[in-house]
C-alpha positions in Angstrom: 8.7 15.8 -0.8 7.0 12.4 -0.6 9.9 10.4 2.2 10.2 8.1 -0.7 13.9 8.0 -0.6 13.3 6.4 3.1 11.2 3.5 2.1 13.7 2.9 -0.6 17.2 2.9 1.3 15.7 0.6 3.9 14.7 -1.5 1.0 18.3 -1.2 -0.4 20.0 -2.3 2.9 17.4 -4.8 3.3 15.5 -3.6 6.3 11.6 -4.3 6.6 9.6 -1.1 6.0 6.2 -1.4 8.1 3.4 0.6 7.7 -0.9 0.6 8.8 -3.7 1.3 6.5 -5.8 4.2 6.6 -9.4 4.9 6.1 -10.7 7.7 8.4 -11.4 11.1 7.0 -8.7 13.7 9.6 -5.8 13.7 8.8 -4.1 13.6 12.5 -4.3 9.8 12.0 -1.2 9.5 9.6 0.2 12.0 11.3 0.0 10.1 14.4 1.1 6.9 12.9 4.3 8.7 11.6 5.1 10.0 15.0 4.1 6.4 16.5 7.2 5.0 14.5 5.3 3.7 11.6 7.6 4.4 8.2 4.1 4.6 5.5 0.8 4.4 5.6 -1.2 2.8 3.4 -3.9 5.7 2.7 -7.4 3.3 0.9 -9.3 5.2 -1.4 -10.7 2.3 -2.9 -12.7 0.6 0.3 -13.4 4.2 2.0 -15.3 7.3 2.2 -11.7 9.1 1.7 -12.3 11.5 -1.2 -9.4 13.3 -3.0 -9.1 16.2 -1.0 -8.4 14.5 2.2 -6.1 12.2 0.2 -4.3 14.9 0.0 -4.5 15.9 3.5 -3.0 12.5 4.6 -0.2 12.4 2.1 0.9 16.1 3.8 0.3 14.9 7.4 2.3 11.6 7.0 5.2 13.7 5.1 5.2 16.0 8.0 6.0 13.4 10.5 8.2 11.6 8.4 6.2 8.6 7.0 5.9 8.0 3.7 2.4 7.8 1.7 1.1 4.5 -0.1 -2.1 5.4 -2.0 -4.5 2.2 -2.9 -6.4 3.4 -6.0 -10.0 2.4 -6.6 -9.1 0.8 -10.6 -6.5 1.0 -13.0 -8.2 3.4 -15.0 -6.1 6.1 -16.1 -9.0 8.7 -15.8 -9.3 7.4 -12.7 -5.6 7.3 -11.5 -4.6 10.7 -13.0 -5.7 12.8 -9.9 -4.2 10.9 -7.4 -1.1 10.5 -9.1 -1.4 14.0 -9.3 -1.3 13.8 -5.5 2.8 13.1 -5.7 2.6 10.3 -2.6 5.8 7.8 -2.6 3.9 5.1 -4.3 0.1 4.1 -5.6 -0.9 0.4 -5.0 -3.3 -0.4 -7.8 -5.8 -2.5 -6.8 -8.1 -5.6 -8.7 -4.9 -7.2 -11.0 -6.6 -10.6 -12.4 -4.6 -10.5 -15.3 -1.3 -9.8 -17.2 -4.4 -7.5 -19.0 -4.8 -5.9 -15.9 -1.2 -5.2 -15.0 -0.4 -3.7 -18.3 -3.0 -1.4 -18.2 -2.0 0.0 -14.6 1.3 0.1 -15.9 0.6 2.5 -18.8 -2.2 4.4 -16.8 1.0 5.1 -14.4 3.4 6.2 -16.8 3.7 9.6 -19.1 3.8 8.7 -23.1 6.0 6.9 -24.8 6.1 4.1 -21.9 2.2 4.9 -21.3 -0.6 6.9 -21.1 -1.1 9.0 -18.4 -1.8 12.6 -18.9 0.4 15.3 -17.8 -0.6 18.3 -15.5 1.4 17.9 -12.4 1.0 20.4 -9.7 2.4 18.9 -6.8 4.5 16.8 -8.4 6.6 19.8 -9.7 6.7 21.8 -6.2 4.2 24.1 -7.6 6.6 25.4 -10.0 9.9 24.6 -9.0 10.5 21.8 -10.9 10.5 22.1 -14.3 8.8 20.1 -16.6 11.9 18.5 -18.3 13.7 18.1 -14.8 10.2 16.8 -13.3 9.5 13.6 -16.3 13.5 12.9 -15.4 13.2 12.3 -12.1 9.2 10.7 -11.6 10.4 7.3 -12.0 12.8 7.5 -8.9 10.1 10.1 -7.1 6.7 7.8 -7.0 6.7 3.9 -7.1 3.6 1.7 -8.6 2.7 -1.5 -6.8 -0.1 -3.6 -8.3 -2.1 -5.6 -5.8 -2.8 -9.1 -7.4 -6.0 -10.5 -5.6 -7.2 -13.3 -8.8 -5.9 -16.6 -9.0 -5.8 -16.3 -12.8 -3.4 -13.5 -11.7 -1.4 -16.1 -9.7 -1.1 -18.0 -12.8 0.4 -15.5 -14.9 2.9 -14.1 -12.1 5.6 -14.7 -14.1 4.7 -12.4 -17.2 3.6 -9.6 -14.9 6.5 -9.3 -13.1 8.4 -9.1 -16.5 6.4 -5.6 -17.2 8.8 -2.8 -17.3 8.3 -0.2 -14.7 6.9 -2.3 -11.8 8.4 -1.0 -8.3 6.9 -3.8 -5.9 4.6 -6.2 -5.4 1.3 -7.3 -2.5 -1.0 -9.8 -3.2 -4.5 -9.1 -2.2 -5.8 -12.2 0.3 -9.9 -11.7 0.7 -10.7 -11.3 -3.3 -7.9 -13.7 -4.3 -9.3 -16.2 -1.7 -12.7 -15.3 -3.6 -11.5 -15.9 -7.0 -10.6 -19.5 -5.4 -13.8 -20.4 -4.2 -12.4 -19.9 -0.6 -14.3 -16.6 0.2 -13.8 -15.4 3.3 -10.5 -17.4 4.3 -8.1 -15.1 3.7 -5.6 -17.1 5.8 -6.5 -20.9 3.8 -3.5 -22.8 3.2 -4.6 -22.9 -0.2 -4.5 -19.0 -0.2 -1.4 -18.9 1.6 0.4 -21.1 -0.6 -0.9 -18.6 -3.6 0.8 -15.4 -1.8 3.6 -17.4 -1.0 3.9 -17.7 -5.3 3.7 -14.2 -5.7 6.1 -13.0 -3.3 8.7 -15.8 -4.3 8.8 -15.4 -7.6 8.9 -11.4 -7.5 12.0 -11.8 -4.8 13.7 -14.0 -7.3 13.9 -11.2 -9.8 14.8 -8.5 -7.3 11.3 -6.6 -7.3 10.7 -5.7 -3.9 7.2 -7.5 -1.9 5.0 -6.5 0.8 2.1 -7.8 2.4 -0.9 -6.8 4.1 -2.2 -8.5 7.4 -4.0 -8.2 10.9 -1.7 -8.4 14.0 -1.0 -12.1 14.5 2.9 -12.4 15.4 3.2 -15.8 14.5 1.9 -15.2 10.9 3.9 -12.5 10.9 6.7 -14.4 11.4 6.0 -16.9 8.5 5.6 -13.6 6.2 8.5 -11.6 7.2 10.7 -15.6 6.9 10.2 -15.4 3.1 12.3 -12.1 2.6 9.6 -9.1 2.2 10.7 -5.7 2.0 7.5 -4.7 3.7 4.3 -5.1 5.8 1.3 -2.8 6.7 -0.5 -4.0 9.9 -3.7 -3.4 10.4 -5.3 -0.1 10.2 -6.7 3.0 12.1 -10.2 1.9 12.6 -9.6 -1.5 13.6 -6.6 -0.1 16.4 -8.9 2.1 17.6 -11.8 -0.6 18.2 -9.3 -3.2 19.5 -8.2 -0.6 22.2 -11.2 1.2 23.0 -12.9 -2.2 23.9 -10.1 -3.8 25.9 -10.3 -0.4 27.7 -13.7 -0.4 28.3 -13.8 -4.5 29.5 -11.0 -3.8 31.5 -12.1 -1.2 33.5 -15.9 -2.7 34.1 -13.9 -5.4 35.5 -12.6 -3.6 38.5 -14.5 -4.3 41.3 -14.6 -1.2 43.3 -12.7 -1.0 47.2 -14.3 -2.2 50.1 -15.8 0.7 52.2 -15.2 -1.5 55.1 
């Protein structure tokens, strides 16, 4: 119910999965991006007004038109977590790793006891009572991914051990607060920054653990991302399409002069 099994063939057979980010409140935008050809979308609860309920709302519209739903928590608190996990999307990106601290504890606040600690009362997640409970902890592993955002350098540096936790799905490193935690604030795109996502994502590809990345639209860098073997890419995001084509509009159209009455 969540077009996980999608995202995770492509993944399989090696195709690029490539998704926007979401932040508006209706819910037509993920539905629109699904029908636009997009195959997730990254729905932000941690830098947006976007409260559970409409959460919700997006995870339904994207499913409906065939995209799959990526759900950016605001901590890896497991109070905090619990209700959108409840939510069932295909995946919940866990914001703030800057440590193997960090990654451990968004591990166990993703997981049911004994591999963690995450409390159960799924709604969603059993089809409202079609699932049963046995059948349901079986199968949650293969029905929701975790992917922890790593946006510390101190993070960087420990790459290795988090990538060793049991029950990690994928991987995106997190380019303004790890260019922050390098003194670089503000230059997400800093060689120096580069060089850092460029750790992350090689050395999660060498085990097998699928990467993605999150960037504006800039082909070229693009390119250089997609060159290092990612299994997927979310590009840009409903607020800042909307701007970038309601303002080219609007300078285009000032700019026509108006037909000679002559």
């Amino acid at each position: 119910m969540n077009q996980i099994e999608k995202i995770r063939d492509q993944w399989k057979r090696g195709e690029l999965s490539l998704g926007t980010a979401v932040a508006l409140t209706d819910a037509a935008v993920s539905e629109l991006f699904g029908e636009a050809g997009y195959d997730f979308v990254w729905i932000d609860c941690e830098h947006s007004a976007l409260s559970l309920s409409q959460a919700q709302d997006h995870i339904r519209a994207a499913r409906g038109a065939g995209a799959a739903a990526f759900v950016r928590v605001p901590s890896n608190d497991p109070v905090v977590m619990k209700p959108y996990l409840e939510l069932h999307p295909a995946a919940v990106i866990v914001p703030r790793i800057e440590s193997i601290h960090d990654a451990k504890r968004a591990v166990a606040s993703f997981h049911y006891p004994p591999r963690g600690v995450r409390g159960f009362g799924p709604a969603r997640g059993v089809r409202f009572g079609a699932v049963a409970p046995p059948q349901y902890l079986a199968e949650i592993d293969r029905n929701m991914m975790l992917i922890l955002q790593i946006e510390h350098i101190d993070a960087v540096d420990e790459i290795d051990a988090i990538l060793e936790l049991p029950g990690l799905d994928s991987i995106v490193a997190g380019p303004g607060d790890l260019s922050a935690s390098m003194g670089l604030g503000g230059q997400a795109g800093h060689p120096d920054v580069t060089a850092a996502c460029e750790k992350i994502y090689r050395a999660a590809i060498s085990r097998g653990i699928p990467a993605g990345h999150s960037t504006g639209y800039d082909p070229q860098g693009i390119r250089r991302w997609l060159a290092l073997g990612l299994s997927w890419i979310a590009v840009d995001g409903d607020w800042i399409t909307l701007y970038r084509h309601a303002s080219e509009v609007a300078r285009k159209i000032r700019e026509i002069q108006p037909a000679s009455s002559s």
